[in-house]
C-alpha positions as CSV (number, residue, x, y, z in Angstrom):
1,X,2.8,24.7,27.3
2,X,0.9,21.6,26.2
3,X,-3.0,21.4,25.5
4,X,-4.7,18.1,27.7
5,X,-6.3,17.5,24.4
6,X,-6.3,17.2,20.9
7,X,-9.5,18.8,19.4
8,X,-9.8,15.8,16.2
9,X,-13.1,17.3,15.4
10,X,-11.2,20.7,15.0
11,X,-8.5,19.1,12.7
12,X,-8.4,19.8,8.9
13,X,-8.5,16.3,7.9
14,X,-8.3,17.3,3.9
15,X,-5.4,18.4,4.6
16,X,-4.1,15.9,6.6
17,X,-5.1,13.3,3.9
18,X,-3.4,15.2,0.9
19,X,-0.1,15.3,3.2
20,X,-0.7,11.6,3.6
21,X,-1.3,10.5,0.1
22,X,1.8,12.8,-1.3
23,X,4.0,11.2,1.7
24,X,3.3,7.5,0.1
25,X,3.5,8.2,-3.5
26,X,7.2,9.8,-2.7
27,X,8.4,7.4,-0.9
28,X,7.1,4.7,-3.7
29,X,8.8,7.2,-6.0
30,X,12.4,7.6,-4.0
31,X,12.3,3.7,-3.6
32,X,11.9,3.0,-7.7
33,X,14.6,5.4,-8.4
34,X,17.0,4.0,-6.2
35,X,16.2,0.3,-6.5
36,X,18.8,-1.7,-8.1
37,X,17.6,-5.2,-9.2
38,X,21.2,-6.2,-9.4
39,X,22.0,-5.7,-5.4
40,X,18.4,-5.8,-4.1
41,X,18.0,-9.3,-2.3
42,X,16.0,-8.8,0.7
43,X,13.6,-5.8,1.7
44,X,14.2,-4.6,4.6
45,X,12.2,-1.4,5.3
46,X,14.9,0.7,7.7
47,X,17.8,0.2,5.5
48,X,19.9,3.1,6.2
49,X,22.2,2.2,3.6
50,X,19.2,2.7,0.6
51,X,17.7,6.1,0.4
52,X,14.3,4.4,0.4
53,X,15.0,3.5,4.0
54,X,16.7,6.8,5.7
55,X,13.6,8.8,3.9
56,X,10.8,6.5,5.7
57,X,13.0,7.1,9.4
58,X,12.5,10.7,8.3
59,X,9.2,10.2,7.7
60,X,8.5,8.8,11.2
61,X,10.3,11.5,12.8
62,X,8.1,14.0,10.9
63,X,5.3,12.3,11.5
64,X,6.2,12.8,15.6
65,X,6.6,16.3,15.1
66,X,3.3,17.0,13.3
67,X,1.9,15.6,16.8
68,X,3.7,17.7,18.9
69,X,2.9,20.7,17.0
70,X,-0.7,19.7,17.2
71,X,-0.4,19.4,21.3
72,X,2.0,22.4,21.3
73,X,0.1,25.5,23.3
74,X,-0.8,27.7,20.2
75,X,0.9,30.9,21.8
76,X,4.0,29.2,21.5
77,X,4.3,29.4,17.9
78,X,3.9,33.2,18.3
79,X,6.3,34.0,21.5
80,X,8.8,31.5,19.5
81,X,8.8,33.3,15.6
82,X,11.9,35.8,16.5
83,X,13.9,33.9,18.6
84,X,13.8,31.2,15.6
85,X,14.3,33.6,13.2
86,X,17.6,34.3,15.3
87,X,18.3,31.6,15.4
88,X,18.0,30.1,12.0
89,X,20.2,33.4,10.9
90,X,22.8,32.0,12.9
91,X,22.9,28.5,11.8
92,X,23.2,30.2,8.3
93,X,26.2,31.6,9.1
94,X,27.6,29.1,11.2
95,X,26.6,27.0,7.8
96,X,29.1,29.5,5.8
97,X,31.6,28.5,8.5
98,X,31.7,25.0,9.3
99,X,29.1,23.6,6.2
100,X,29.6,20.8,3.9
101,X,29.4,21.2,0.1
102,X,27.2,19.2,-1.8
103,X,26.7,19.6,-5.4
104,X,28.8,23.5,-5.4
105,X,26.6,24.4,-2.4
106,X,27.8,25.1,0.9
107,X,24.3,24.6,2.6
108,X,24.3,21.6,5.3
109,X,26.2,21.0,8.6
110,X,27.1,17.3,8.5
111,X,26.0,16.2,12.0
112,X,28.2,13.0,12.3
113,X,27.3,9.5,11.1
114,X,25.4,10.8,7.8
115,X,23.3,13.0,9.2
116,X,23.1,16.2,7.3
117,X,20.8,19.6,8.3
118,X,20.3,21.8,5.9
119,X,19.3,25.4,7.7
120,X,18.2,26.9,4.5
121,X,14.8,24.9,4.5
122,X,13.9,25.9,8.1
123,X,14.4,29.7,7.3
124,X,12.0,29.9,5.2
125,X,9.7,28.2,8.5
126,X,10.9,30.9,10.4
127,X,10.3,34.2,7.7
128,X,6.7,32.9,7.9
129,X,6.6,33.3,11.4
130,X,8.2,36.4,12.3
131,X,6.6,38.2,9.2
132,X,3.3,36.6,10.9
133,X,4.6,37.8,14.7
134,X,5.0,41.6,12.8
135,X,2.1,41.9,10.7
136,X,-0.1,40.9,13.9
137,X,1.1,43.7,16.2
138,X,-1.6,46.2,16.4
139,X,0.6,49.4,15.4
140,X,2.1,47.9,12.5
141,X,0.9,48.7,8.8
142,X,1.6,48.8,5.8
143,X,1.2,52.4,5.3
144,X,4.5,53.2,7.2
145,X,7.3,53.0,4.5
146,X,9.3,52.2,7.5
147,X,7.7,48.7,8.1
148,X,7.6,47.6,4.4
149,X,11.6,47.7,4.4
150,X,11.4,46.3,7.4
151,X,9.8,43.1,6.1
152,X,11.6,43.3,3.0
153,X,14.8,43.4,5.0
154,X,13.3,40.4,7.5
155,X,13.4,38.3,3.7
156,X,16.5,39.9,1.9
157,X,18.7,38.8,5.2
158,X,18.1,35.3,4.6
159,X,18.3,35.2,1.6
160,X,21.7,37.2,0.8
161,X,23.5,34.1,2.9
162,X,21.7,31.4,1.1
163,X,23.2,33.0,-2.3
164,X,26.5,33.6,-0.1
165,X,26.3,29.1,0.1
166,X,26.2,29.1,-4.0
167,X,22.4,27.7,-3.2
168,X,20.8,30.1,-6.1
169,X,17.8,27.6,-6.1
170,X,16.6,27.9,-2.7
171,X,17.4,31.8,-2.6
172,X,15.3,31.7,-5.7
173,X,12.3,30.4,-3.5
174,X,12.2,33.4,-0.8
175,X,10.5,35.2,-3.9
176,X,6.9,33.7,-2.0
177,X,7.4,36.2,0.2
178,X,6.8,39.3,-2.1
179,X,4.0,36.8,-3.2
180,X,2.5,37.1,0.5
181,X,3.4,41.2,0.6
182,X,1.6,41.8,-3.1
183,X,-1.6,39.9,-1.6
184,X,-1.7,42.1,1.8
185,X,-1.8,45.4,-0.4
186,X,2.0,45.8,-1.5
187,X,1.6,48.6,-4.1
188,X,1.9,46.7,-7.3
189,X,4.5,48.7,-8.4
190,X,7.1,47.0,-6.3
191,X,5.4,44.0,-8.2
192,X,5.6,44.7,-11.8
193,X,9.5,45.9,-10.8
194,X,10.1,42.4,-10.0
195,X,8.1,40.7,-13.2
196,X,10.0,43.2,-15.0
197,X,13.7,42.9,-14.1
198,X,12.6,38.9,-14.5
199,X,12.3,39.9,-18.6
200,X,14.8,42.0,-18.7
201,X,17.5,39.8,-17.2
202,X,16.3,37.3,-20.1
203,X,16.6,39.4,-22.7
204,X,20.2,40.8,-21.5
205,X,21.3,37.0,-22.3
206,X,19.4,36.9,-25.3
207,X,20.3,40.3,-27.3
208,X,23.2,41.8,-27.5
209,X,24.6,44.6,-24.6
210,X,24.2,47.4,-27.0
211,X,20.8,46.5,-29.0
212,X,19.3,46.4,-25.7
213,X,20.8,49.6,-24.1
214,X,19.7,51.4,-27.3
215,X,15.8,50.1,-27.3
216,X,15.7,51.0,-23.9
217,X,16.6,54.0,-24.3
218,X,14.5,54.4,-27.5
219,X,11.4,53.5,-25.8
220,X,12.3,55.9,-23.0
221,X,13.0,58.7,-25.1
222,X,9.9,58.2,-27.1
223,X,7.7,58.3,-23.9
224,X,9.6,60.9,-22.4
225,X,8.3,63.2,-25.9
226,X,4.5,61.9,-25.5
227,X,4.3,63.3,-22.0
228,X,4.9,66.5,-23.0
229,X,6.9,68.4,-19.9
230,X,4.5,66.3,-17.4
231,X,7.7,66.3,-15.1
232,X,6.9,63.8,-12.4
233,X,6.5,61.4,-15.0
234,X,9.6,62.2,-16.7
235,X,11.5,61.8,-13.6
236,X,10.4,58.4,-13.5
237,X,11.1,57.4,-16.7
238,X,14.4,58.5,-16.1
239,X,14.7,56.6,-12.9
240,X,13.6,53.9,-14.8
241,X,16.0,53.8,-17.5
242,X,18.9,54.4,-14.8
243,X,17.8,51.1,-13.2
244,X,17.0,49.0,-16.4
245,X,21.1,50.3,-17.7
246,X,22.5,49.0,-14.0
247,X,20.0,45.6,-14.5
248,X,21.5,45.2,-17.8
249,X,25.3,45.8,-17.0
250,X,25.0,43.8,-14.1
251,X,23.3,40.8,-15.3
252,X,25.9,40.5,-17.9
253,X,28.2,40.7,-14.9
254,X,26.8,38.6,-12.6
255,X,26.1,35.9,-15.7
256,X,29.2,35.5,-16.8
257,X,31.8,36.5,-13.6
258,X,29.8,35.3,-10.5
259,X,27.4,32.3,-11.3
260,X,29.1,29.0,-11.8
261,X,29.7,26.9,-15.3
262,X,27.1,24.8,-14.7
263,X,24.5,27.2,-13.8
264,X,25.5,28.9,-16.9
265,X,24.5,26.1,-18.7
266,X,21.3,25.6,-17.0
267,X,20.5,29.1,-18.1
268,X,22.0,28.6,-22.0
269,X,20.0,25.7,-22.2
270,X,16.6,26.8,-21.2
271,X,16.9,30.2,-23.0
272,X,18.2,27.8,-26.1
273,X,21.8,29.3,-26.5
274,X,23.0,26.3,-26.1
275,X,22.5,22.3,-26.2
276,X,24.8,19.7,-25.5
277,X,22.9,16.0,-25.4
278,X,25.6,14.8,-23.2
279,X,26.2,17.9,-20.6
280,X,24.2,20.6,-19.4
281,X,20.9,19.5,-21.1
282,X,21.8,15.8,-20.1
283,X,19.3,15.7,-17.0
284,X,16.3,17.7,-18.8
285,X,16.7,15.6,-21.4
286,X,16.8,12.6,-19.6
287,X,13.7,13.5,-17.9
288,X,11.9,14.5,-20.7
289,X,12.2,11.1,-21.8
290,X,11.1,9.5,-18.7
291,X,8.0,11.2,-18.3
292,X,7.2,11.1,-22.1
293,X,7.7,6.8,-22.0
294,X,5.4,6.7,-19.0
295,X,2.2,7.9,-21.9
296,X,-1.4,8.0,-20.3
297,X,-1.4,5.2,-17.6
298,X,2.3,4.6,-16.8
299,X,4.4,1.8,-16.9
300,X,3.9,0.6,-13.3
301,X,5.6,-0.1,-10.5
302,X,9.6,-0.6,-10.9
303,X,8.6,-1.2,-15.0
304,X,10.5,2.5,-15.8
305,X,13.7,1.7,-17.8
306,X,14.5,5.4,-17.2
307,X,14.1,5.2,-13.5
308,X,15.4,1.5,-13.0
309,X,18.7,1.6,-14.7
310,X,19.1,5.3,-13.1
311,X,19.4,7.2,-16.5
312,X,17.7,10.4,-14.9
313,X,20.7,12.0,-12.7
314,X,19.5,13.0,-9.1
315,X,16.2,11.5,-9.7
316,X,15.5,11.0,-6.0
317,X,15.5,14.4,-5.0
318,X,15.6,17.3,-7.8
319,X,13.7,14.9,-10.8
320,X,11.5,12.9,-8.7
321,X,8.4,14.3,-10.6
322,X,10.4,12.5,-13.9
323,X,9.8,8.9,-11.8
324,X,6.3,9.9,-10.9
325,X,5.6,10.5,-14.7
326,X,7.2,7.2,-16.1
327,X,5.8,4.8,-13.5
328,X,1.9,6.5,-13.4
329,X,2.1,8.1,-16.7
330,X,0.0,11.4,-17.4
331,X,-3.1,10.4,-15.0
332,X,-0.7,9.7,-11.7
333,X,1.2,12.8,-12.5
334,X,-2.1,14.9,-13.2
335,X,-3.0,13.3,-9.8
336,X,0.1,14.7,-8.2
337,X,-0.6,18.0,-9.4
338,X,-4.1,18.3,-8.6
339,X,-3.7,17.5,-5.1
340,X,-0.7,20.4,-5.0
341,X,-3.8,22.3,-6.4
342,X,-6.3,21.0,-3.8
343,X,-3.2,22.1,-0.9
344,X,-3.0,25.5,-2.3
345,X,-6.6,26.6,-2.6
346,X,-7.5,24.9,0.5
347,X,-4.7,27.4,2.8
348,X,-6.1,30.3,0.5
349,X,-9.5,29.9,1.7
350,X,-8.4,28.9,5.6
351,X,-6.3,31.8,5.5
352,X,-9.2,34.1,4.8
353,X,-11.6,32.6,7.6
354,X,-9.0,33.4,10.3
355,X,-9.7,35.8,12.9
356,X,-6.0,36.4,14.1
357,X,-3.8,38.1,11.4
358,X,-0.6,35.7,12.7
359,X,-2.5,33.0,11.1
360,X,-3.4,34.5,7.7
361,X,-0.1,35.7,7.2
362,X,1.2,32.3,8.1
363,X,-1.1,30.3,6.2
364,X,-0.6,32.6,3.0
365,X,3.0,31.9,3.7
366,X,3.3,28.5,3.5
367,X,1.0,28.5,0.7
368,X,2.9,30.9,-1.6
369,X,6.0,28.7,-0.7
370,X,4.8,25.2,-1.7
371,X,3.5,27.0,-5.3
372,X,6.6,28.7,-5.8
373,X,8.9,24.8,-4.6
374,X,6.0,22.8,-6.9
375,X,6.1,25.3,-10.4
376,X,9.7,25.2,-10.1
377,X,10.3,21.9,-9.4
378,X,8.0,20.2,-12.1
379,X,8.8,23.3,-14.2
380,X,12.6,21.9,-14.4
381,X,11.4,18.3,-15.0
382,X,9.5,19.6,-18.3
383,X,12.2,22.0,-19.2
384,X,10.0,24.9,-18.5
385,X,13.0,26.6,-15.8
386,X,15.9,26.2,-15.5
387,X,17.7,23.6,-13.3
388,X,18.2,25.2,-9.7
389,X,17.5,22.2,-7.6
390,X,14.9,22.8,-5.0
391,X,12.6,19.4,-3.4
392,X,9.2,18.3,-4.9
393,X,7.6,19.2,-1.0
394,X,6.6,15.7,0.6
395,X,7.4,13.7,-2.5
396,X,11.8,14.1,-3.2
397,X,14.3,12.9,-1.0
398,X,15.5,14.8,1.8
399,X,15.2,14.7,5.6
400,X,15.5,18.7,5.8
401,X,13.1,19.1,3.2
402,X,10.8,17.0,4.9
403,X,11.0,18.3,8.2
404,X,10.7,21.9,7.3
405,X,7.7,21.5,4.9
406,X,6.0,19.2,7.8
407,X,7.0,21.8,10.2
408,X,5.6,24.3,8.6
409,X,2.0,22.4,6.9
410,X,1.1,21.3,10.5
411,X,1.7,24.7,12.0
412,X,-1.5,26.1,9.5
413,X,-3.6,23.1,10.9
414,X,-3.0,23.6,14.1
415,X,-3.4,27.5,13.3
416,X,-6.6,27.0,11.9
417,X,-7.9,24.6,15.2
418,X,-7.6,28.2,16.8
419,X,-9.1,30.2,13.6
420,X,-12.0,32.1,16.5
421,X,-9.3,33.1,18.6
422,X,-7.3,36.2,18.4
423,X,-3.6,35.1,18.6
């Protein structure tokens, strides 16, 4: 199962340097926001008791797996995609079963002394490869109505459970996916549907039940008259209002019967409904302030008052970029975010130059999911989203996270080692 070999010259080594470079500047980042000048005496880099020290052992272990993906045989990655699926579906469950809550989610299986999996980030590891595994079998296309609920099913699965462990934030993220279906020919119907029931959810919170029912149904009517008997049309314009009435009925449902106080308030305060200094918009604003003190260059090193005396709630994981902005200012952050950039359009042109469809599903797969995990993320820090705390990949806290995203980036460069061969 194991190549004799590494092929360095074969190896993507942009890649492998971004990875690098965002792996340090976390780890500097998760050590500022959980240094305490008051307890810190002596530095000792594996202190399991500090976060700064149980992230680099994470690191390590990462770094081991990137080099057994890399030696890995590279049909292994395709004979393994549905038996990990399977498997990751079941530790789901098993997660709804036996999981520890953190935070209102019930998303991790504690493993004894402290150690803590969280399936959730792995599953979206093992959608990219059995939506890889399908899309590569020579009878299966898009045409067939068949296989496009198929895949959708293959992502909804997940997904439903992850909502089922109160993790809204990571369910949130299996929305690459459609990314990855639009961009393989997807009508863009299905597309605009989603953009679409995005708005109107918004403007269900926003304007009263009735005032929106009544537009809606305006506008419809209105349409309906300027087609003039064209009755396909009509028909969908009558499908159309159908499902915008249900969206609207149920949002309000789902708002203010399912989703939890505080995610409530995430939502109020984003959409402006509601502010409260000392509550729900305490984090955002918090962070705001961080990154706004940190001003062109930064304060430096351990100089953030924001970040040293820990006034940005879970700044180590979910507001990480709010460290990052205070410590290097608006050049380390643009920094960040530039090599996210570089990550992104780098897998989009690999994932063109593949000759084997499992790896330009896979590579446009991993792509869409760090874009969707780094506009959400940073989004939140700026108050541009609202709170739903998902990892800053490579950069927050969190051996799962780290794992997972490893997992997942060294699976395209070894992919793309094999970019002549057909998988």
């Amino acid at each position: 199962m194991k190549e004799k070999i590494i092929h360095t010259h074969r190896l993507d080594y942009l890649l492998i340097f971004a990875y690098l470079i965002l792996t340090i500047i976390g780890w500097i980042s998760i050590f500022a926001s959980s240094y305490d000048p008051d307890k810190f005496t002596k530095f000792t880099l594996f202190n399991l008791n500090a976060l700064y020290g149980k992230q680099i052992l994470w690191i390590l272990i990462s770094f081991t797996l990137a080099v057994v993906i890399l030696i890995l045989d590279v049909k292994f990655l395709v004979n393994m995609a549905i038996p990990f699926y399977w498997l990751t579906i079941i530790l789901l469950v098993l997660t709804l079963v036996i999981g520890t809550i953190i935070a209102g989610n019930k998303g991790w299986i504690n493993l004894g002394n402290g150690i803590l999996l969280q399936p959730t980030e792995f599953a979206k590891y093992a959608v990219s490869l059995v939506l890889a595994y399908l899309l590569n079998l020579p009878a299966f296309n898009l045409e067939n109505k068949k296989n496009i609920y198929l895949l959708i099913a293959i992502v909804v699965l997940p997904t439903l459970i992850v909502l089922l462990q109160n993790d809204a934030g990571n369910a949130v993220v299996f929305i690459s996916f459609f990314f990855l279906f639009y961009r393989l020919g997807l009508p863009a119907f299905f597309f605009f549907l989603f953009f679409y029931s995005i708005v109107l959810f918004f403007l269900s919170l926003l304007i009263k039940q009735y005032v929106l029912i009544s537009i809606i149904t305006l506008l419809m009517i209105l349409s309906t008259i300027l087609l003039n008997k064209n009755r396909k049309a009509i028909l969908k314009i009558l499908i159309s209002w159908i499902f915008s009435i249900v969206l609207i009925v149920s949002t309000n449902y789902v708002f203010f019967h399912v989703l939890k106080k505080h995610q409530q308030d995430r939502i109020n305060v984003l959409i402006g409904r509601e502010y409260d200094e000392r509550g729900s918009a305490f984090n955002i604003q918090q962070s705001l302030v961080a990154i706004g003190s940190g001003g062109l260059t930064g304060k430096g090193f351990l100089q953030g008052t924001q970040t040293r005396y820990n006034f940005v709630p879970a700044q180590a994981t979910d507001f990480i970029f709010s460290a990052i902005g205070e410590q290097l200012g608006f050049i380390g952050s643009s920094f960040v975010i530039l090599l996210y950039v570089l990550i992104i359009l780098r897998m989009f042109n690999l994932a063109e130059k593949q000759r084997s469809t499992f790896s330009t599903v896979f590579i446009y797969s991993t792509a869409f999911i760090i874009f969707v995990h780094v506009v959400i993320n940073i989004g939140m820090t700026l108050s541009l989203v609202p709170v739903i705390g998902i990892p800053l990949p490579f950069v927050s806290y969190g051996g799962s996270s780290f794992l997972a995203f490893t997992l997942m980036y060294f699976t395209v460069i070894k992919l793309n080692m094999h970019k002549n061969e057909v998988l």
